[in-house]
N, C-alpha and C positions, 0 to 999 in steps of 0.2 A: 771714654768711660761708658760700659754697654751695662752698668748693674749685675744682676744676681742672671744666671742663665736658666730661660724660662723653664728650659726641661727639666731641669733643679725642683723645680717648684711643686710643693704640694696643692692638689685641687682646693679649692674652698667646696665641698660636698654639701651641693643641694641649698647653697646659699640665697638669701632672699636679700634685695636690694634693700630694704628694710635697714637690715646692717650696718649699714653708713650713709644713708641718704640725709644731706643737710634736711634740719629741721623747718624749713620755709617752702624746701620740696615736697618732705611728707605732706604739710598743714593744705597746701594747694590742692596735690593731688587727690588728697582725702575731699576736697572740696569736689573736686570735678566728678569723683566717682561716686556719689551722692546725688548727680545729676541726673535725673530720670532717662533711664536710652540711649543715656549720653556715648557711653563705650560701645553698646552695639550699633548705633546711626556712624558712628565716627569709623569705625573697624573698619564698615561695610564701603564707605566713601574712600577711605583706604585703599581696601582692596582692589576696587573696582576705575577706580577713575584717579586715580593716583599712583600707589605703589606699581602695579601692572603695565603704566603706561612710562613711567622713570625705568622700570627693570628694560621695557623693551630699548628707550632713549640710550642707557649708559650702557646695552650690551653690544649698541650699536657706533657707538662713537668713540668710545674708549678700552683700554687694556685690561682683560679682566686676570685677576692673581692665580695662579695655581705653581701645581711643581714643578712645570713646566717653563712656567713664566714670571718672575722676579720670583725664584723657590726662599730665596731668604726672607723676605717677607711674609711671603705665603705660611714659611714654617713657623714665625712671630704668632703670625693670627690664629694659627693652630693650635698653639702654646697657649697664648689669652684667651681662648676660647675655653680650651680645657681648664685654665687656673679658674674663672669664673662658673666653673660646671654648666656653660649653657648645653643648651640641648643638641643644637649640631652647629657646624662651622658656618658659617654665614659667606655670600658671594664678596670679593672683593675687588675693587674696580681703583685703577689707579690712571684719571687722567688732570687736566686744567683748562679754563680755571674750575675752582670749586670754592664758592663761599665762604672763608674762615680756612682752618686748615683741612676739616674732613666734615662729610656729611655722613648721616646715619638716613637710610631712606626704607619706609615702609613699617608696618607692625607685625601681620602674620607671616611673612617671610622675609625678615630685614636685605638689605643691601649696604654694604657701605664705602663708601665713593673717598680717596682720598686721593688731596692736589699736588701731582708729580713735581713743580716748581719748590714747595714746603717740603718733602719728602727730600729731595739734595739735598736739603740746610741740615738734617737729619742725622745724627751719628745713629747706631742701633738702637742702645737703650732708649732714644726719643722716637724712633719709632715704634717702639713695644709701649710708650708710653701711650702715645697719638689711636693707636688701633684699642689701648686698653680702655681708653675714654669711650670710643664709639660703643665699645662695647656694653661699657655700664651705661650708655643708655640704652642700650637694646633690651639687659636684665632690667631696667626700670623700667621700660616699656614707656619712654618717654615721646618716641614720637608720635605714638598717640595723642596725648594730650597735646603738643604743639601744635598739631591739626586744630584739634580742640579750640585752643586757641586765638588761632587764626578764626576759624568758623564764628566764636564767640565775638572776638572784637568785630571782624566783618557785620553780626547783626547791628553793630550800632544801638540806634534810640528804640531798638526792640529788648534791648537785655534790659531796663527795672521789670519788665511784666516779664520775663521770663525766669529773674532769677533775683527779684526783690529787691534788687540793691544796685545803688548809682553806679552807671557807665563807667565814671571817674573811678570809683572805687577797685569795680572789677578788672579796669586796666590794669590798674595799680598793683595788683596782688598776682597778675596772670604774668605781668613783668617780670615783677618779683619772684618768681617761680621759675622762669625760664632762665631765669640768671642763679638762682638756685640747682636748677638739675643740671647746671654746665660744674657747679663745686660738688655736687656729687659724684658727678663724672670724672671729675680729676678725684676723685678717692677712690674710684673703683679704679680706677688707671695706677695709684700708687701699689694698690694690692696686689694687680696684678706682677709691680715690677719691684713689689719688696723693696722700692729706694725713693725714700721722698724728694732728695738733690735730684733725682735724674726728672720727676716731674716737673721739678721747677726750670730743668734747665731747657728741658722743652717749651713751657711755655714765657722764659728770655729769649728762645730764639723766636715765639710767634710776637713776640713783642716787635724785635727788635729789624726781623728780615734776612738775620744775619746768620753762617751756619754758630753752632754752640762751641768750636775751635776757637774763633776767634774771640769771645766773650770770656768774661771775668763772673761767675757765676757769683761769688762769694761781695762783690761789690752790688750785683743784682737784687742779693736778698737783703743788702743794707737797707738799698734804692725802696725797697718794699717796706721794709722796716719803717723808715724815714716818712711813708705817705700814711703807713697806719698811725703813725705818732703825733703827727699833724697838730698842732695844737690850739691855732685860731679859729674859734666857735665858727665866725663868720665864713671863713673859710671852708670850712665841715659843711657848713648847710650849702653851699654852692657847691662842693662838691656830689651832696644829698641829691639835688635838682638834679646835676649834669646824670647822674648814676641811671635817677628813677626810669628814665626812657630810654634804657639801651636795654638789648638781651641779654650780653655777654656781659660779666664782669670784665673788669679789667684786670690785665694780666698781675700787675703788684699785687690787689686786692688777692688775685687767687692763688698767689705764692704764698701769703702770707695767711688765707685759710686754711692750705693745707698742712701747713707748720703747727698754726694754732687746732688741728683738727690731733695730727700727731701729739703733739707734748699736752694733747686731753691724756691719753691711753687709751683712748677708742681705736686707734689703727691696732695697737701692739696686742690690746685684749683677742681684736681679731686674728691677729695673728698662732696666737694660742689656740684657735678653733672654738671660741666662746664667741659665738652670732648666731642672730635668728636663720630659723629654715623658711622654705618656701612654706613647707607642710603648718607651720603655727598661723594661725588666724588671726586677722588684723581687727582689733577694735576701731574702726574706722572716727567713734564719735571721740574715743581717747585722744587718739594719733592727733584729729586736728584740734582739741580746748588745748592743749596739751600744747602740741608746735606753734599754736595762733600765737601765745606770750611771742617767740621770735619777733612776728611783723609790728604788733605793739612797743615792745623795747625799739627797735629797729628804726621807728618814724619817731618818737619819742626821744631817743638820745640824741638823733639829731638837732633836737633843737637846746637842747640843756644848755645854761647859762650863758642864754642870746637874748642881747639887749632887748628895750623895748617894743624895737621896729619891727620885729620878725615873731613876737612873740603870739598874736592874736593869728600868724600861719601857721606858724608850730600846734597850734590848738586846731587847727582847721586839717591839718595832715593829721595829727596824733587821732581825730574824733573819726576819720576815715578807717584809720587800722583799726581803733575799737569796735564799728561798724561791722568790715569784715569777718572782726574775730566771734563777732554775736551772730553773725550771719554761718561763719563755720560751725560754729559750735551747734546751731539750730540743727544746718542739713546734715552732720551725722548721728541725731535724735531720729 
């Protein structure tokens, strides 16, 4: 199954990540770019001591994509390049290992590094799936802020005098973000390939290891189904804990977002050419009072109708997100 054939495809013209970015994405981002210097100190360490120094690493160690060199690939990336209207084709580098399945590296001139061992397991359409992801984070301009990130946790017991608010907290929400703009990116990955099955079926094969031939897709999304339904309170807040400290969702969670993102109408409305542009202006202090509700519901449901033993945590998580969202709402004032 390879989906809708890219060349098929109408551009999204002059589209703005904005569009479909999970709402725990926007509410963060909106956070970081409130931060005084923040995007110009970050860009610049970027450029210079980062991105410059991987572009030379991967140009040296690994197979870079052209028409010359895996061209069917190469014509994929040209294709999701163009459906997302980015501005030009971006370098593609295909070796292993590479952390997860693909890396996005750099801000002002991306790269993107994707792991030849995950690439086999790969029928077409999951590869146009895998490059569409990289890609929307490149329009969200997401690796930006995972530098960010990094930079911020690294300060430690210097972030309350730098950004008023507990250690604990800003972990908490910079996590929760990072694992937000990975369900973004599988939505700009959907758009790109017009087929939400094929997203998921790529990410049952990064589940699983296995190529997507041999899997039973439609038992997959049960398997998804079955862990969102989950119905032992106590169960749910251990799985809260395990979640809260990872980057990546997990793969059922993100099948089962992108299904629940589809059967909103927010994919389909897009599909109609009803999305925000680059050119409209972002109310930055809306986007996050507005998104912060997400992280409040979010540590709050976890605790609903748990005994008494867990109850006086549930208040001590729930008072965190509230903090947060007072702390968002202030920086875009």
């Amino acid at each position: 199954m390879s989906g809708v054939e890219l060349d098929s495809v109408e551009p999204y013209l002059n589209i703005s990540s904005k569009a479909y970015e999970h709402p725990a994405d926007r509410a963060a981002t909106a956070a970081l770019k409130a931060v005084p210097m923040l995007d110009t100190l970050v860009r610049r360490l970027i450029e210079w001591q980062y991105e410059r120094a991987l572009r030379q690493f991967y140009l040296g160690t690994s197979v870079k994509v052209s028409e010359q060199q895996i061209p069917e690939l190469w014509a994929s990336h040209q294709a999701a390049c163009r459906i997302l209207d980015l501005p030009e084709v971006y370098d593609l580098y295909v070796t292993t290992p590479v952390l997860g399945t693909a890396a996005t590296i750099g801000s002002r001139k991306p790269i993107i590094v994707v792991d030849s061992v995950v690439l086999r397991r790969l029928g077409p359409g999951e590869q146009r799936v895998l490059l569409g992801h990289e890609l929307g984070h490149v329009l969200s301009d997401h690796v930006l802020y995972i530098t960010a990130l990094n930079i911020l946790l690294a300060a430690g017991g210097s972030l309350p005098t730098l950004l008023g608010l507990p250690f604990r907290a800003v972990k908490v929400v910079l996590l929760e973000w990072y694992r937000a703009a990975e369900l973004s990116a599988d939505r700009a990955a959907t758009l790109v390939v017009r087929d939400p099955q094929i997203v998921c079926r790529m990410l049952m094969v990064a589940a699983s290891g296995l190529p997507a031939d041999e899997l039973n897709l439609d038992a997959f999304m049960a398997q998804a189904m079955e862990y969102e339904n989950w119905d032992d309170p106590s169960d749910r807040v251990r799985r809260f804990f395990w979640e809260i400290n990872v980057t990546h969702p997990y793969a059922v969670r993100r099948v089962s977002e992108v299904m629940r993102w589809v059967q909103s109408g927010e994919y389909d409305r897009i599909l109609r050419g009803d999305y925000r542009t680059r050119d409209q202006e972002a109310d930055v202090r809306a986007e996050a009072s507005e998104a912060m509700e997400f992280y409040a519901e979010r540590f709050r449901s976890a605790f609903r109708d748990i005994g008494e033993n867990v109850t006086n945590l549930g208040g001590q998580v729930a008072g965190v997100a509230d903090q947060v969202a007072d702390w968002l709402r202030g920086r875009g004032g």
